[in-house]
TORKOLTI-437152 format. One record per residue (C-alpha): residue in three letters; x, y, z. Coordinates in steps of 0.5 Angstrom, whole numbers, padded with zeros to 4 digits. Example, Ala and Ser with C-alpha at 12.3 -4.5 7.8 and 13.67 -1.06 7.14 Angstrom:
! residues 2
r r ALA, c1 0025, c2 -0009, c3 0016
r r SER, c1 0027, c2 -0002, c3 0014
//
This chain:
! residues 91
r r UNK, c1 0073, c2 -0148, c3 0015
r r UNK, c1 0073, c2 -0152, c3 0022
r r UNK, c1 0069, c2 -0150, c3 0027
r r UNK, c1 0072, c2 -0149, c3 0034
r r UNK, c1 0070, c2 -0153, c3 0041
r r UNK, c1 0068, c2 -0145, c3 0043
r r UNK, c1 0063, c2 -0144, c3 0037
r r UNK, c1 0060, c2 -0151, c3 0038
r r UNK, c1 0060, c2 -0149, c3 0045
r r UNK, c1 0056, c2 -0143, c3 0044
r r UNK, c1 0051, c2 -0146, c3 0039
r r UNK, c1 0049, c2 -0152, c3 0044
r r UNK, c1 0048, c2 -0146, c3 0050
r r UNK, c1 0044, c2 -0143, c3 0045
r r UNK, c1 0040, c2 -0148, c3 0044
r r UNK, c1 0039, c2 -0150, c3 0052
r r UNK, c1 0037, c2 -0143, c3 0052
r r UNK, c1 0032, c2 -0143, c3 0047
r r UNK, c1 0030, c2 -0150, c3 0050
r r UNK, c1 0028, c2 -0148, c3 0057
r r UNK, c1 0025, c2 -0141, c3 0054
r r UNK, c1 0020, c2 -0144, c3 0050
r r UNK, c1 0018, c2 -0150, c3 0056
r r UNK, c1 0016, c2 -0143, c3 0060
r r UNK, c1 0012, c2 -0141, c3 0054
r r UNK, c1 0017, c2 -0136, c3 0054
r r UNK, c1 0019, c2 -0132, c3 0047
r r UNK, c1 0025, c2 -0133, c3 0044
r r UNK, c1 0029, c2 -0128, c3 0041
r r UNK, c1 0031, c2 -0128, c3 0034
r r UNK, c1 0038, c2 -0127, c3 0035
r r UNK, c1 0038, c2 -0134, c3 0041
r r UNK, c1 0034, c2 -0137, c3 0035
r r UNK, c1 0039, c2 -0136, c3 0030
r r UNK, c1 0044, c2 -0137, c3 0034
r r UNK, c1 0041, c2 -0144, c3 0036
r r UNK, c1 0040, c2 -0146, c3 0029
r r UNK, c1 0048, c2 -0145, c3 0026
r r UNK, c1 0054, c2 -0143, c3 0026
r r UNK, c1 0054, c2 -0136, c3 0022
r r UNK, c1 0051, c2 -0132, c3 0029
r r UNK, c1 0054, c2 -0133, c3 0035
r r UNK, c1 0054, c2 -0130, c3 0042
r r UNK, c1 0054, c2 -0133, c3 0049
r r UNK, c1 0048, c2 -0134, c3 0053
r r UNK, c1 0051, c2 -0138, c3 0058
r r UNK, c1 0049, c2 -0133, c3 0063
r r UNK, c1 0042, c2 -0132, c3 0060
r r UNK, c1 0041, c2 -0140, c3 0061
r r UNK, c1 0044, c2 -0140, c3 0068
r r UNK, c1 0040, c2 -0135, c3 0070
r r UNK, c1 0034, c2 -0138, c3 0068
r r UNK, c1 0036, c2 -0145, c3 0071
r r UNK, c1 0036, c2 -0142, c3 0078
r r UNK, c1 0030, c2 -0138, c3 0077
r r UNK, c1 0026, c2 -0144, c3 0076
r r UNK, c1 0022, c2 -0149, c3 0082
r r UNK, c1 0025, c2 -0156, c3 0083
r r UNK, c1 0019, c2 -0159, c3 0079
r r UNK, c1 0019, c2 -0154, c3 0073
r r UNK, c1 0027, c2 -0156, c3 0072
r r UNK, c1 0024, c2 -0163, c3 0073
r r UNK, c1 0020, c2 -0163, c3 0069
r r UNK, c1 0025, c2 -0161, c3 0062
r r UNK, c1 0031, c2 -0166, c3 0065
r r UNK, c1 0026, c2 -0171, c3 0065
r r UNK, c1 0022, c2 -0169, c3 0058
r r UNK, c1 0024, c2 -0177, c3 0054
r r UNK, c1 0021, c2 -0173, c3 0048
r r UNK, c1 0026, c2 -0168, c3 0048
r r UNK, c1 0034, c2 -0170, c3 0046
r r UNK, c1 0035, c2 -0162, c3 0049
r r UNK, c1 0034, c2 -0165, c3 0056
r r UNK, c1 0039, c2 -0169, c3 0058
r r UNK, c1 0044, c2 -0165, c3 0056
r r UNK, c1 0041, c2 -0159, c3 0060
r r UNK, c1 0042, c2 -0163, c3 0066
r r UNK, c1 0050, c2 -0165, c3 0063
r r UNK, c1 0051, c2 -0157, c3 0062
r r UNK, c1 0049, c2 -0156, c3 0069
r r UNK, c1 0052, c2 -0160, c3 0072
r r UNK, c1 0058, c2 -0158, c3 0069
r r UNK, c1 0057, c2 -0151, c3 0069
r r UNK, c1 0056, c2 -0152, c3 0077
r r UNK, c1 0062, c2 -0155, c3 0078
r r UNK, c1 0067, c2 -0150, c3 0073
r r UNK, c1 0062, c2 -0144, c3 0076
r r UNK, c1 0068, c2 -0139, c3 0081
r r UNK, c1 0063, c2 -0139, c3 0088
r r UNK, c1 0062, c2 -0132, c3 0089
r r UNK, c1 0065, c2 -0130, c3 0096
//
């Protein structure tokens, strides 16, 4: 079985997610863990994770993208970015 660019999509925004919990010390729950770590679990925390970004201070959302020790960090920037462009502005 193929996985779809959406279940890729799902599980990579998991991992994100769970990326900037745990810069935080913040928990991550099971079900974004799991999520993060495989295919067979999928949801969608793509607003959990943009939430997340806009609560942080420029420096702490510095501090993950600019984390060499991380691969998560520079696709956190990449999806923001994108999320930023392709995110309806609320009127």
């Amino acid at each position: 079985m193929s996985v779809s660019n959406r279940e890729i999509q799902l599980q990579k925004t998991c991992e994100l997610y769970a990326y900037v919990l745990k810069c935080q010390g913040k928990d991550v729950t099971e079900d974004v863990q799991e999520c993060a770590d495989s295919y067979d679990y999928l949801i969608d925390c793509t607003k959990e994770l943009a939430k997340e970004i806009e609560n942080l201070d420029s420096q702490s959302f510095d501090a993950m993208i600019n984390n060499s020790e991380a691969p998560e960090a520079r696709n956190l920037a990449n999806w923001w970015a994108m999320y930023q462009i392709y995110t309806p502005i609320p009127q």
